[in-house]
N, C-alpha and C positions, 0 to 999 in steps of 0.2 A: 571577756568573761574571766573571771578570778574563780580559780580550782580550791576550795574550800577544803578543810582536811577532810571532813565526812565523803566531800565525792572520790578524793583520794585512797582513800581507805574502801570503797565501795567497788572502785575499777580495781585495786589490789586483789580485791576476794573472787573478783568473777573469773581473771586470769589466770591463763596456767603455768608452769614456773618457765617456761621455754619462755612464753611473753613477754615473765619479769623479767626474766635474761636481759630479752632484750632491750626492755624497756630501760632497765640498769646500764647497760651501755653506752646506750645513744644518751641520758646523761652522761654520764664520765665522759665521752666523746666532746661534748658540747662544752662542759667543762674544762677540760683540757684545751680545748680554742682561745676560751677567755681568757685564759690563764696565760698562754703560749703571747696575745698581746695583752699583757699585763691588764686589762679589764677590771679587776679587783682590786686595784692600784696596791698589790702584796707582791712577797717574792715569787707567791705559787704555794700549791696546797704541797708539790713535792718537795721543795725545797725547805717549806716550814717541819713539815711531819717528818722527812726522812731521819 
């Protein structure tokens, strides 16, 4: 199933900010994995932005 921006946007509004917390995290988290083996065949989002 493909999360379309509208359902995105629609689970946003129902949630309460402790949710997005979390919901915020466990990306970064997930992100940080890919990253950790080069997944994105980049240096890394920290290594670019720092």
């Amino acid at each position: 199933m493909n999360i379309t921006p509208e359902m995105f946007r629609a689970y946003v509004n129902r949630i309460d900010d402790d949710e997005l917390a979390d919901f915020i995290d466990a990306i970064n988290g997930e992100i940080k994995l890919l990253e950790q083996d080069d997944f994105f065949g980049t240096e890394g989002f920290e290594k670019r932005f720092a």
